[in-house]
N, C-alpha and C positions, 0 to 999 in steps of 0.2 A: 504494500500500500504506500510503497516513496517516503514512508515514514512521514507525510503529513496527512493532515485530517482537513480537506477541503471546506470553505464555509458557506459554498454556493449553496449548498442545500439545509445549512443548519436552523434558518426560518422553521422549515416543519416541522423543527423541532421543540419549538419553545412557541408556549401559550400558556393566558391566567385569566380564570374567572372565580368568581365563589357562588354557585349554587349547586343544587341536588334537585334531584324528581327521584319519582318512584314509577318503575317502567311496567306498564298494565299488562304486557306480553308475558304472561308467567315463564314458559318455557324458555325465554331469552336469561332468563337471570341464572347467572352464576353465582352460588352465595362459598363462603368459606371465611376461616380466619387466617389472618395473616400473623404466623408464628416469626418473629426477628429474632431469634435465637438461631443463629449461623449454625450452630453445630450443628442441628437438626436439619434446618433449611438447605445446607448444601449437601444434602440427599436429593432432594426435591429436581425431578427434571435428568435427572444422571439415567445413562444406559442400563439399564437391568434393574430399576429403582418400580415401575411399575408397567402391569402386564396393558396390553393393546387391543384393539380389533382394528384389524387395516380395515373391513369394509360395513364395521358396524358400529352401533350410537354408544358415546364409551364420555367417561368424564375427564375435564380437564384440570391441570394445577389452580391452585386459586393464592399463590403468592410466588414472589421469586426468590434463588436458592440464599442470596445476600443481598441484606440494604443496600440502597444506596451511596454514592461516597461524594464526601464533601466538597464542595466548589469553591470555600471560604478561602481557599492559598493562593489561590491562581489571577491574577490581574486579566482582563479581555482586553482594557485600555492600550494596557505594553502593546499588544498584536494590532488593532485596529484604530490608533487616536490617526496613522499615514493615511487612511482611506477614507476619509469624511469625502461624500458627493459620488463616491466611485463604486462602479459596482464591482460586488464582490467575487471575481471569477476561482482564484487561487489564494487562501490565508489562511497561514497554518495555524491550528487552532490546539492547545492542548485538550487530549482524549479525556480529561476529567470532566469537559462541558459534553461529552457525549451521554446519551443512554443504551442500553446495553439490547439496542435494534438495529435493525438496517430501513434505510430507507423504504427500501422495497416493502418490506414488514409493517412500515409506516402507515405507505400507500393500501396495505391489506386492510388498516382500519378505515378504509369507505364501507366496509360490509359487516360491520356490527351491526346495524340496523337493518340487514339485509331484506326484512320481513315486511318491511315499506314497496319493498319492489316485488313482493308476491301477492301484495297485498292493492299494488297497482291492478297485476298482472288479473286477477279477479273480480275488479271493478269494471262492468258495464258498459259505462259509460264515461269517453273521453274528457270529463271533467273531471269527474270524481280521479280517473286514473292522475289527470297531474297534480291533484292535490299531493295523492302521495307520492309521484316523483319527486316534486317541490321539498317533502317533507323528506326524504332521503337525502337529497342534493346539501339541503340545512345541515343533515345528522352528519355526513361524511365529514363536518370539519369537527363535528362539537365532542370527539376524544381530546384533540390538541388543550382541552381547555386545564390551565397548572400545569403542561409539560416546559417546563424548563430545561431538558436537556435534549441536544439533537442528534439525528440519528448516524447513525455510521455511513462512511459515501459509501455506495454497491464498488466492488470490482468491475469491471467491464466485462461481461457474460456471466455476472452471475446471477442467480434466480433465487424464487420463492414462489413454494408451492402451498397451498390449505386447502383442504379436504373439510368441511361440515357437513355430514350428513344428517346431524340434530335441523343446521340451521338450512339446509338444502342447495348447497351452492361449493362450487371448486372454483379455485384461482390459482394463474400462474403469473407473475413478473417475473423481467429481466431488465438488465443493465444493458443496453444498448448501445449508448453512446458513454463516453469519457467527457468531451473537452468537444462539444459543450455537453453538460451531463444529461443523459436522456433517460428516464424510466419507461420501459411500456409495463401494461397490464393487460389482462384478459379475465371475467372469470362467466361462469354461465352457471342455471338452474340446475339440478339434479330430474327437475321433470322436467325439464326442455322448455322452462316459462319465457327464461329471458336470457341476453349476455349483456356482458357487460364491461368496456373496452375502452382505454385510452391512451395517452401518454403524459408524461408530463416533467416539464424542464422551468423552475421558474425560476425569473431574473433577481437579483437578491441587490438593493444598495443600503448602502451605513451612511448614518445622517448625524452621525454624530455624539447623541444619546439613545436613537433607535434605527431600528434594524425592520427595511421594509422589503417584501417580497411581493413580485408582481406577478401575476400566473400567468401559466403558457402552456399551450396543450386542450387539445377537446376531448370533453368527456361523453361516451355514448352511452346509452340506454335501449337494447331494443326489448320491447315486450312482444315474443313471438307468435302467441295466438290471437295478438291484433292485430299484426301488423306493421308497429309503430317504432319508428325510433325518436331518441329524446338525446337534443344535445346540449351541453354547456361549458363555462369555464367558470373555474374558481374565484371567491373573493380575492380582494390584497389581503394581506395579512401583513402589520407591524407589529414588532416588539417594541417596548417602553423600558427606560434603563437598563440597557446591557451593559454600561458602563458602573454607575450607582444606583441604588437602592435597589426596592421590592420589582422585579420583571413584571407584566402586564402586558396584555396584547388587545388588539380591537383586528376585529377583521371591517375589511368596507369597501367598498363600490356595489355595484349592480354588476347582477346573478339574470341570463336570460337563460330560460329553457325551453327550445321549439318543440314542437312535438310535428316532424314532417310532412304527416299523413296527413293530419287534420287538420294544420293552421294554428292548433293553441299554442299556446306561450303564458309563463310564465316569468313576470317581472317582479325579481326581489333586488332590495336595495337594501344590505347590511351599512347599518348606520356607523360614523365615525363618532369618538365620544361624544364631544359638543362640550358645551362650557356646564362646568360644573358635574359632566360624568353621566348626563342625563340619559344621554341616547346610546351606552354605553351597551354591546353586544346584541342592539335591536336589531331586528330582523323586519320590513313590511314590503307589502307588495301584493302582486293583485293577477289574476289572471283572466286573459280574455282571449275573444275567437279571433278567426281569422280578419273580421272584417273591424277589429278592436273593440267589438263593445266590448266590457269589463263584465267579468261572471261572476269574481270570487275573490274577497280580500282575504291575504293573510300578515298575520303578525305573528311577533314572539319573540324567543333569544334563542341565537344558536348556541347557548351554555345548558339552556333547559329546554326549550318546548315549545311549540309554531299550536298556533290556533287558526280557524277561517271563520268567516262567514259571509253573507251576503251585501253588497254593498251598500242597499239603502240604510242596515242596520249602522253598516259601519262610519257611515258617513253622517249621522242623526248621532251618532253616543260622540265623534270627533266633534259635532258642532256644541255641543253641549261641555266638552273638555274647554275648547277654547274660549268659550264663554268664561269658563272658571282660571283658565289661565290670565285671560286679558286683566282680569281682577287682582290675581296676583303678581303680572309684574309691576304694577305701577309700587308695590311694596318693595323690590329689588334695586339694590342697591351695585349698581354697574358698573361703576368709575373705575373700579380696578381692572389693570392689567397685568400680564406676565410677558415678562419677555426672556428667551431662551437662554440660559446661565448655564453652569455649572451644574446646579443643583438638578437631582432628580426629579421627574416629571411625578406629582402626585399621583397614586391611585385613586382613581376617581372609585367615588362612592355610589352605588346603587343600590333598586331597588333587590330585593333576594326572590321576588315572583312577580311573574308579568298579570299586569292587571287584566283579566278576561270579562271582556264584552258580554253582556247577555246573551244569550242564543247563540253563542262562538261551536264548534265545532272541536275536540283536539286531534289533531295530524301525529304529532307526535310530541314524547317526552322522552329528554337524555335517562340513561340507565344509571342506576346507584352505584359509584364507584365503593372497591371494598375498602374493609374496613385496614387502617395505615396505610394507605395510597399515597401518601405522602411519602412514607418511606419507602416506597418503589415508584419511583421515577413519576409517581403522580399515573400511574398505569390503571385503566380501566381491565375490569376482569374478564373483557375479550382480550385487549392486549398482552395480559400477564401468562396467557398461554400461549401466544405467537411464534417465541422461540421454545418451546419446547420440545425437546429431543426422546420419542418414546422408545420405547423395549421394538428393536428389530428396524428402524427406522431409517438408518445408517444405510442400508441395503436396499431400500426402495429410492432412495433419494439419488437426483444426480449428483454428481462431487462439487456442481457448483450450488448446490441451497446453502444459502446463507446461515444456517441450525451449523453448519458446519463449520463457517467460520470460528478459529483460533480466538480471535481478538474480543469477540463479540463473548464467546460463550466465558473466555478471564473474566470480562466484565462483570459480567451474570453471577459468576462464581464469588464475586469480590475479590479480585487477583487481580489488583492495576496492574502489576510488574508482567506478569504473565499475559495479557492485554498486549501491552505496549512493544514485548517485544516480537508478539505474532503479527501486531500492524506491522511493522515495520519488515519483513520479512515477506509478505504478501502482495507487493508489487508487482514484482517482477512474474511470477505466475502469472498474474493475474492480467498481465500486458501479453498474456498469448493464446488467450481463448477470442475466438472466435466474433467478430462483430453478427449478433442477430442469428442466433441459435432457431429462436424461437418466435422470433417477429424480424417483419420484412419492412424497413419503408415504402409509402404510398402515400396516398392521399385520403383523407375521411371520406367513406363512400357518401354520406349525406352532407357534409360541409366544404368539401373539394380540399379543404386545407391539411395541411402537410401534417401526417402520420403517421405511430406505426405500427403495423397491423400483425393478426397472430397469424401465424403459419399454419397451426394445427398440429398434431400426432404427437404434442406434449407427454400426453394419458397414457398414450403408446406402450412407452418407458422404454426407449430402446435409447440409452442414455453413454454406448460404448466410446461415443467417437467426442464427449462432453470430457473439455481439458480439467486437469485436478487443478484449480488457478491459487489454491489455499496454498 
């Protein structure tokens, strides 16, 4: 791995909010206690520690083998005060700012909620179906939310495979590109509902105090017993004090999502804080047909939960808020300003639930992270099994799944030294596998724009001619 740790992709690594839900999907929730006592824990996840079923419904870990480790020694200033304005293509980052994933692994949490897109996939009627794309498109960011640390860069060919057969879907990534870094993905239904396919490379600049990433990449949706495919791109995403104090993140711009066949679309506008923290992780937006009339508002926070409802509601309870606001700002006191220092950008203060309109509808709500998630990397309990290596697994896998990865799994183990000296040795492998194993470049068949697309015969497993890049 050149013995540096690139920062182009370290954005997806780090995000902050502070709320909770409770996820009405019972089958989706993974509960467990999270034991920090290492001695025990670094059993947890090890080859021959617990039995499998390659093709059957089986339980996952619900903690990692060691805490996390502390970020407290390390300055990010020293490495980054040269690159104010500039984007960040190559900056070596110490591997204490990582978390003990891969990028790819990252990308595999768009499908915690994966039950949104089966749940599209049985919906009727092409509204109801984009409410809950809308409401998937939301969920795929709302794990980031408290991760502070970022995820390991992929090698160049190497991949990540997940099998759910609880949650009815397989997924493969690969590292495709280096320089500039390119992730593809692929994953599809287990009954044939949908795929689910993208790539994604986003642009990363340092501004000083925060750290902004701009996305790049389309993401597809097709629901195949409709017919439909559904495309989009991701929010921005900043980070707040990378330099000093408490990290915080906002995502924001406008979120479109077409739906081809039919003309709908979907317009979400993730809010940027705003003065005093207000509109802090909002999410609103509306969707309508081909010919733009407006069908459906929704709101919510991408940290908790999207609601809808029908527009005349929603626009009779907004004239009725601003009615109440206009009263109270004449009481606000405005004269003050800020201007850019030294000092750490305050966390803004919010609400802890979104206020729900009468008659609202809910789309969705984030899932209960477990309990001391804190002390694992702030990891949801889809995440916390991502790398785990089961009894016999070794042998189904190509040699490049990142489960395999050296550096990654020291991490996991609590073994910086052991980490650091497998990054560093993993380079050179890794610069001789193969560009695009398993995806080709092309073009998005519904957006014409530049992709890259799955080859197929992943499943196959005929994995002899896949370089050992570790």
């Amino acid at each position: 791995m050149n013995g540096e740790e690139e920062f182009f992709d370290a954005v997806t690594g780090f995000d902050s909010d502070n709320s909770s839900g409770e996820f009405s999907e019972a089958h989706q929730k993974v509960t467990g206690m999270i034991d920090l006592d290492t001695s025990k824990n670094n059993r947890i996840g090890k080859i021959g520690e617990r039995p499998s079923q390659e093709n059957g419904i089986q339980k996952h870990r619900t903690s990692l083998p060691a805490p996390m480790f502390s970020r407290s020694d390390f300055s990010v200033w020293t490495i980054l005060k040269k690159c104010v304005g500039l984007e960040l293509s190559k900056i070596t980052m110490p591997i204490a700012f990582n978390e003990p994933l891969s990028f790819l692994q990252r990308i595999t949490e768009y499908m915690e909620h994966v039950y949104l897109i089966h749940r599209a996939s049985c919906q009727p009627q092409p509204l109801e179906r984009m409410q809950s794309v809308a409401a998937f498109a939301v969920s795929a960011v709302a794990s980031q939310w408290e991760r502070t640390g970022k995820p390991f860069n992929p090698l160049l060919g190497e991949t990540y495979e997940l099998i759910r057969e609880d949650l009815g879907f397989r997924f493969i990534s690969e590292q495709v590109s280096h320089h500039p870094p390119i992730s593809a993905f692929h994953s599809e239904g287990l009954n044939h509902d949908f795929l689910f396919h993208g790539s994604i490379y986003p642009k990363l600049k340092f501004w000083g105090k925060s750290v902004e990433a701009e996305p790049r990449g389309t993401i597809t949706l097709e629901l195949l017993k409709h017919n439909e495919a559904y495309t989009w791109t991701n929010p921005t995403c900043c980070v707040h004090n990378v330099i000093l104090g408490k990290l915080w993140i906002e995502q924001y711009g406008t979120v479109e999502i077409l739906n081809h066949r039919t003309g709908h679309k979907c317009v979400l506008h993730f809010k940027p804080c705003g003065l005093f923290g207000k509109e802090l992780h909002k999410v609103e937006g509306h969707i309508q047909d081909k010919n733009k009339k407006k069908l459906f508002v929704i709101y919510g926070k991408w940290t908790e939960c999207l609601w809808g409802i029908d527009p005349v509601s929603y626009e009779s309870f907004k004239k009725q808020e601003r009615r109440g606001d206009h009263l109270r700002k004449a009481k606000l006191d405005d004269s003050s300003g800020k201007t850019d220092s030294d000092v750490a950008d305050d966390v803004p203060v919010t609400q802890e639930t979104v206020q729900v309109i009468p008659g609202s509808k809910l789309l969705w709500r984030i899932n209960t992270r477990p309990p001391n998630s804190a002390q694992m990397y702030n990891f949801t309990s889809f995440t916390v099994s991502l790398n785990e290596l089961e009894t016999g697994m070794e042998k189904t896998l190509p040699p490049t799944d990142c489960r395999l990865r050296p550096d990654i799994r020291g991490m996991e183990n609590g073994n910086m030294g052991a980490s650091l000296q497998s990054e560093k040795g993993a380079g050179a492998k890794g610069a001789l596998a193969r560009v695009g194993e398993w995806f080709y470049p092309g073009n998005n068949p519904y957006t014409g724009t530049p992709d890259w697309l799955y080859a197929g015969d992943y499943f196959e497993r005929n994995f002899s001619d896949c370089p050992d890049i570790y």
